[in-house]
N, C-alpha and C positions, 0 to 999 in steps of 0.2 A: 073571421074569414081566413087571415093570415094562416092561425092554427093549424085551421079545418086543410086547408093546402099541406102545409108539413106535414100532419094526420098522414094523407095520403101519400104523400111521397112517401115516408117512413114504412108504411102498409106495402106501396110494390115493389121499395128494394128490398125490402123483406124476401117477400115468394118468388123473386124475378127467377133465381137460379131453379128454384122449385119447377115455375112454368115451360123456361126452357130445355130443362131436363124431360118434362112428357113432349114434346113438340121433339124431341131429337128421337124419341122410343117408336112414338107414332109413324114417325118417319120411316126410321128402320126395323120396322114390326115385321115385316115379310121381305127376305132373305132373296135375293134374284141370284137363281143358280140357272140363269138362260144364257148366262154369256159364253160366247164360243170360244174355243182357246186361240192363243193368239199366233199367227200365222209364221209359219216355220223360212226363217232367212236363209239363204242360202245364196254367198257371195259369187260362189264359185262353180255353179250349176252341180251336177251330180257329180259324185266321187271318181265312177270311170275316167271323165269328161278331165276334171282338174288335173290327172297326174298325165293325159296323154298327151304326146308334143302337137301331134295332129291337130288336135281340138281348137278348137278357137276360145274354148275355158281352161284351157290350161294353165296351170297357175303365174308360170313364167310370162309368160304371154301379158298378163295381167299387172303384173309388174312394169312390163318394161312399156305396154302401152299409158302407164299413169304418170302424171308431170314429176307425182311425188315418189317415186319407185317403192322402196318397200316402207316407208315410214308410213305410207298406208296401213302396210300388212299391222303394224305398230297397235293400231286403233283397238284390234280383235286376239291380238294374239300376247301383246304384253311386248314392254319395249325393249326383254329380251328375247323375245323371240319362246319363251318358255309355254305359252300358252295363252293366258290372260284368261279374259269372260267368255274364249271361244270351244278352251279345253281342248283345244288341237296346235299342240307343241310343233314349230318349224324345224328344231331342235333336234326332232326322233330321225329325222332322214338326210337333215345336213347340221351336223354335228357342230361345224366354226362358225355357224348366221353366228354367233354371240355376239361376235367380237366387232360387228357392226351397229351395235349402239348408237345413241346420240351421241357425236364427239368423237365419235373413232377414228379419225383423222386428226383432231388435237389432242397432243401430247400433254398439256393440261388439262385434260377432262378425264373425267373416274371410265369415261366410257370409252377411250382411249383403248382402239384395238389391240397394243402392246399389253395392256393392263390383263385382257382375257386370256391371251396368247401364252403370258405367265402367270397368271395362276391356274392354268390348265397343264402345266411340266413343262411347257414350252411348246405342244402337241401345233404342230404345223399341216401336219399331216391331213386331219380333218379340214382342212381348205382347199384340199384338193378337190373335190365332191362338186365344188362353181368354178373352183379358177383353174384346175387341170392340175396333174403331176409335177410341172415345171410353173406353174403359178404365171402363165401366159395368157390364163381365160378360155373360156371357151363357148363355142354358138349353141346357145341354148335353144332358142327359134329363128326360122328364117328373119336376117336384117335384124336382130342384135344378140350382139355379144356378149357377155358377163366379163367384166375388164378385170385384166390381169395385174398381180402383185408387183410384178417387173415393170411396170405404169410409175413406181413409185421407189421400188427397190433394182434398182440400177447395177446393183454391184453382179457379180458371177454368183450364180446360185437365188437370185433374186431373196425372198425372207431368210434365205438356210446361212445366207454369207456373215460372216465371222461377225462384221462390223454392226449387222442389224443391233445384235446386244451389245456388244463391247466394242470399242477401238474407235479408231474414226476414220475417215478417209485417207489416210496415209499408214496406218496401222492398223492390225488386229488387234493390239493388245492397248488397255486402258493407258487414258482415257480416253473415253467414259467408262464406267464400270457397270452393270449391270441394273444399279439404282439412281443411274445418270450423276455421278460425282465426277469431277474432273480436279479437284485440290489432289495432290500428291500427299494429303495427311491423312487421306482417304483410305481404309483397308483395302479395298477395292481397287485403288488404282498404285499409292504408292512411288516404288521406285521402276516401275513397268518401265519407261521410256529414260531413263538413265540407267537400265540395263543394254538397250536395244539401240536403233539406228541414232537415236540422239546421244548416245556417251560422246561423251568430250573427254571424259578424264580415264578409260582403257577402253580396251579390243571389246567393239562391240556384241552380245549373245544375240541367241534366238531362242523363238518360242521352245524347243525343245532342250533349249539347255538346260532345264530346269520344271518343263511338264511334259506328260502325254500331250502332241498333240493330235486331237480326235482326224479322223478322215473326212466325217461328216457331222452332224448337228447330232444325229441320234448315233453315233458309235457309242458302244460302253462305256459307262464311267465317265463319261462328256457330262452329261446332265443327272445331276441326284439331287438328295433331298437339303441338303446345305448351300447349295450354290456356288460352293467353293472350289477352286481349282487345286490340285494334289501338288503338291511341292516333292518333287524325284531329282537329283539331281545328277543327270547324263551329263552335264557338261565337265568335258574334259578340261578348260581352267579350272574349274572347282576342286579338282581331283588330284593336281597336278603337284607329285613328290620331288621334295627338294634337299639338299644335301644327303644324297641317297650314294653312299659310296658301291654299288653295281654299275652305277650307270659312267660308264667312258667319258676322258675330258673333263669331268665336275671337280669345280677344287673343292676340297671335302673340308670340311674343319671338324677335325677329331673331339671337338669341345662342344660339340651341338650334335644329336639327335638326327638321326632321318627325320624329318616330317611328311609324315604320309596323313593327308585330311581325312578328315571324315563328317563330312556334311550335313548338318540337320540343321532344318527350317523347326520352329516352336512356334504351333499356333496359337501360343494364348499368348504369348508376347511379343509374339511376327518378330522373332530374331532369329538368325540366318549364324550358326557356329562352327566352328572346326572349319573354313572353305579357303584355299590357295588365295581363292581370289578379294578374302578378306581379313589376312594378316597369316593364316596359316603357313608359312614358310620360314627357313633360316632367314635371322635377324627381325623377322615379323614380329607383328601383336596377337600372338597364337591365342589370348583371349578375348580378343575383338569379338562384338557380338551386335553388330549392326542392327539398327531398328527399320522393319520395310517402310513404315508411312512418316518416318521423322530423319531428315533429312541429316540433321545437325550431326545423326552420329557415325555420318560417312565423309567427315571432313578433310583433307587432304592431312594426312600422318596418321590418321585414326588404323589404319592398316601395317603401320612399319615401326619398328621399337617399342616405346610401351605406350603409344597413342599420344603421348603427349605434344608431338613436332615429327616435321615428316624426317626426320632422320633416322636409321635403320637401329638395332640394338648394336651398340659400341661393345668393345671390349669388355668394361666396367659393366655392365649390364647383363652380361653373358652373351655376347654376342663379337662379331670378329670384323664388321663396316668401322671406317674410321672415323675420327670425331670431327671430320667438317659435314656443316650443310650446305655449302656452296654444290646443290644436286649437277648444276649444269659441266661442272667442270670434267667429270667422271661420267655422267649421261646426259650430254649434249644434244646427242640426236632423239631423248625425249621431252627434256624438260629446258627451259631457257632458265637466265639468269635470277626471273623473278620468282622462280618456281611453278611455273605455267606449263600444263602438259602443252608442247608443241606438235605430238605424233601420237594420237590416244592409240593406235593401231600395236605400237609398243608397248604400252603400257600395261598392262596384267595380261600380260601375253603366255607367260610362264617360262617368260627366257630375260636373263639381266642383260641390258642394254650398255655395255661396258666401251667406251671410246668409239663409240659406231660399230660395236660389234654384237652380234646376239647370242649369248651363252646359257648354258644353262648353269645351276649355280645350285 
């Protein structure tokens, strides 16, 4: 009896797949081509309707009536805004939706409206299209507004102002730098503020002592394909000739050379040569060659004699300063006893500071 049981069990898993495969044919033996197609959606009532402010489909409208504003639009259109399953790109007629991603408001997130803003050249411009010329916003339907950039960019010129990319609140110039670094070993930032209002140790520069500076965000040569700013060097400390026997009142030393500079920045090794303001003068370290993002090689002597101590070149060295280093006793009104610039205002001025007096030399 037992057998006869196995027999058959053995016999239906055998043809089970066999049986179930006619039962699936039978089934689908006759093709149903009755079904109607399936019924065409339309969010936004007719196309007239969506784009006229009039309308009560108008798509703005639509927006600003839903709790979630356009992360709606999100669902049909792709979450940047490109299209999505809808095949109707937001894109084609307001060019900056991009930059409204998920995250566009955090600075750590990929969707981080700065992120679009620059890998699009920096193009601000297409934002104007929702939030107006001056990034103020503007009434898109009766009772609301599209809120303006200036909600969040406070400074003069709301996105266009200096600091949006570089500087900070007390400065135009790094840091921060353009990929948000604030180290000083940073290419990007440097010796930016040891140039500028922060010198302690000479006569403070400005932005143009040393670039174009643009008028506005899109002036020429503001923004290209490097990122980089053009190292020019207008500043007249940099320039500034010394033991120049034309020039009246100069005690001259017949043993030394006019030094007239000649200024270049090297950008593959961000060093700064030939400049008044960095040893280029009588008794100076006419081969001083400063490093912008490394600090150490701007150290107090690195500019006068041959870098080694801040004392000027001696006689013995080719040069005509005498051999004390007591700085204060001879330029008191810069330096104190310990060697401390007291007066940075003097200090690479391009005038020697001799018993409280300002000469040129």
């Amino acid at each position: 009896m037992i057998n006869s049981e196995i027999r058959m069990i053995k016999i239906l898993y055998r043809y089970s797949s066999f049986l179930l495969a006619l039962i699936l044919i039978a089934a689908c033996s006759e093709l149903n081509t009755d079904i109607p197609p399936a019924p065409k959606v339309n969010t936004h009532g007719d196309s007239d309707s969506l784009y006229s402010p009039t309308s009560p489909n108008y798509h703005v409208k639509t927006i600003a009536d839903s709790p979630n504003g356009w992360d709606d639009c999100k669902e049909c259109h792709a979450a940047d805004f490109s299209g999505g399953p809808s095949g109707a790109a937001c894109n084609g007629c307001h060019p900056g939706i991009g930059a409204h991603q998920t995250g566009y408001l955090d600075p750590s997130s990929k969707g981080f409206h700065g992120n679009f803003i620059r890998n699009n050249g920096w193009d601000m411009i297409s934002c104007h299209s929702c939030h107006g010329p001056k990034y103020a916003g503007k009434v898109a339907v009766p009772d609301y507004t599209i809120p303006g950039c200036i909600d969040c960019h406070t400074y003069y010129g709301g996105p266009e102002n200096c600091t949006t990319c570089h500087g900070s609140s007390t400065s135009n110039a790094p840091p921060r730098d353009l990929d948000g670094n604030t180290s000083n070993t940073s290419r990007g930032v440097g010796a930016h503020q040891a140039h500028l209002g922060a010198n302690v140790n000479g006569k403070s520069l400005t932005c143009n002592d040393c670039h174009v500076v643009p008028g506005g965000v899109y002036s020429h040569g503001h923004i290209d394909s490097d990122n980089r700013a053009e190292i020019i060097f207008y500043s007249t400390i940099a320039n500034i000739i010394t033991n120049d026997e034309s020039s009246p009142s100069v005690p001259i030393d017949p043993n030394q050379p006019t030094y007239i500079p000649a200024p270049v920045y090297n950008p593959a090794d961000l060093t700064c040569a030939n400049t008044y303001c960095h040893g280029y003068f009588k008794n100076g370290n006419v081969d001083n060659k400063p490093i912008w993002n490394d600090p150490s090689t701007s150290q107090c002597g690195s500019c006068h004699g041959d870098g080694s101590n801040p004392l000027p070149k001696t006689q013995s060295q080719g040069g005509n300063h005498p051999g004390s280093n007591n700085c204060s006793v001879c330029h008191g009104g810069v330096v104190d006893a310990t060697q401390k610039i007291i007066n940075p205002s003097k200090h690479i001025d391009g005038l020697l500071n001799l018993f409280g007096n300002d000469i040129k030399y």
